[in-house]
C-alpha positions as CSV (number, residue, x, y, z in Angstrom):
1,X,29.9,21.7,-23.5
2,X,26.5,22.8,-25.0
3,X,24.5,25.8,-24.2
4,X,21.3,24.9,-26.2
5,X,18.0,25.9,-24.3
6,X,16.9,22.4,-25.3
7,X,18.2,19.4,-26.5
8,X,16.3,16.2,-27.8
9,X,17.9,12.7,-27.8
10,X,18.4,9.5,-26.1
11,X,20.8,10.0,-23.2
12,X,23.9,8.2,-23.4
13,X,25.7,8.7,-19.7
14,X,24.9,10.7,-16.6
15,X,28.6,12.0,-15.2
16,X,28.6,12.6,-11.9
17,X,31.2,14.8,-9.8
18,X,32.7,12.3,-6.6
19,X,31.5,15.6,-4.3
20,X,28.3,15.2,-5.6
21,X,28.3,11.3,-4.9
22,X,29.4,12.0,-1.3
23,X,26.8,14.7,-0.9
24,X,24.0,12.3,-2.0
25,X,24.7,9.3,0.3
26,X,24.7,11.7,3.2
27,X,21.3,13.3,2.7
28,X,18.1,13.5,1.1
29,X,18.4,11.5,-2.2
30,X,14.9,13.7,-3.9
31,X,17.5,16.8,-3.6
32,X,18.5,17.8,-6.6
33,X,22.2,17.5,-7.8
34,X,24.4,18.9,-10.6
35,X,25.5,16.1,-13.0
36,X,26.6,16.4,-16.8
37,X,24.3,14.8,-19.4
38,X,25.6,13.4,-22.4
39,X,22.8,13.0,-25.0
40,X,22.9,12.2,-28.5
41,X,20.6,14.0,-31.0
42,X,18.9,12.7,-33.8
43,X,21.6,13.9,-36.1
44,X,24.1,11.9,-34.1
45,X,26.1,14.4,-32.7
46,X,27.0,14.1,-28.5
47,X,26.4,16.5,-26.5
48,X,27.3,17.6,-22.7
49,X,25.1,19.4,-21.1
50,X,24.9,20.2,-17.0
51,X,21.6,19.6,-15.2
52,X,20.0,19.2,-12.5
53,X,18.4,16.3,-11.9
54,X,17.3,13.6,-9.0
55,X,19.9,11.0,-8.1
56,X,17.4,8.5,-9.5
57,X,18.2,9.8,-12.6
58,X,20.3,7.0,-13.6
59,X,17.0,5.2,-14.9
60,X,16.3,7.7,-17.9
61,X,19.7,6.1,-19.4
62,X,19.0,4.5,-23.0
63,X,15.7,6.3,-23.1
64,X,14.8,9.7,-25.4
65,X,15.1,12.6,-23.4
66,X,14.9,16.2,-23.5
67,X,16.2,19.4,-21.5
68,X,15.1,22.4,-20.2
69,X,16.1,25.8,-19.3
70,X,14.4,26.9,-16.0
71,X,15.4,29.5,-13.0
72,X,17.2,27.0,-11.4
73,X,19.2,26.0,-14.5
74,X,18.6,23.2,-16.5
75,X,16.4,19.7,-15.9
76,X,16.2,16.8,-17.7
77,X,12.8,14.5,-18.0
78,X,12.2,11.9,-20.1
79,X,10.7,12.5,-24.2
80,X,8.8,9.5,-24.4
């Protein structure tokens, strides 16, 4: 898994643990859960990444996106 403070590239898959599924359709869906990120960078290399993120989240699939390092780990938001 990578480590980077910030990664740039379209996001491939969002992973989510089946706790964290579970956990989500039993309360607030705005609270943010861990998933892992799998973006690829311009150069074409894949990377997994945790982050927190909205369950929503699902929708930033296909698109450019970028992470980053904050005190509660990192987040993911769209690059474009």
């Amino acid at each position: 898994m990578t480590d980077s403070l910030s990664i740039n590239g379209r996001l491939l898959a969002l992973n989510w643990p089946s706790q964290t599924f579970e956990t989500t359709l039993s309360e607030d869906a705005n609270v943010t859960q861990v998933a892992i990120a799998e973006i690829e960078d311009a150069a074409g290399t894949t990377h997994q990444v945790k982050v927190n993120v909205n369950w929503d989240a699902d929708s930033l699939i296909g698109k450019l996106v970028k992470t980053t390092s904050g005190d509660e780990g990192m987040s993911l938001c769209c690059a474009e």
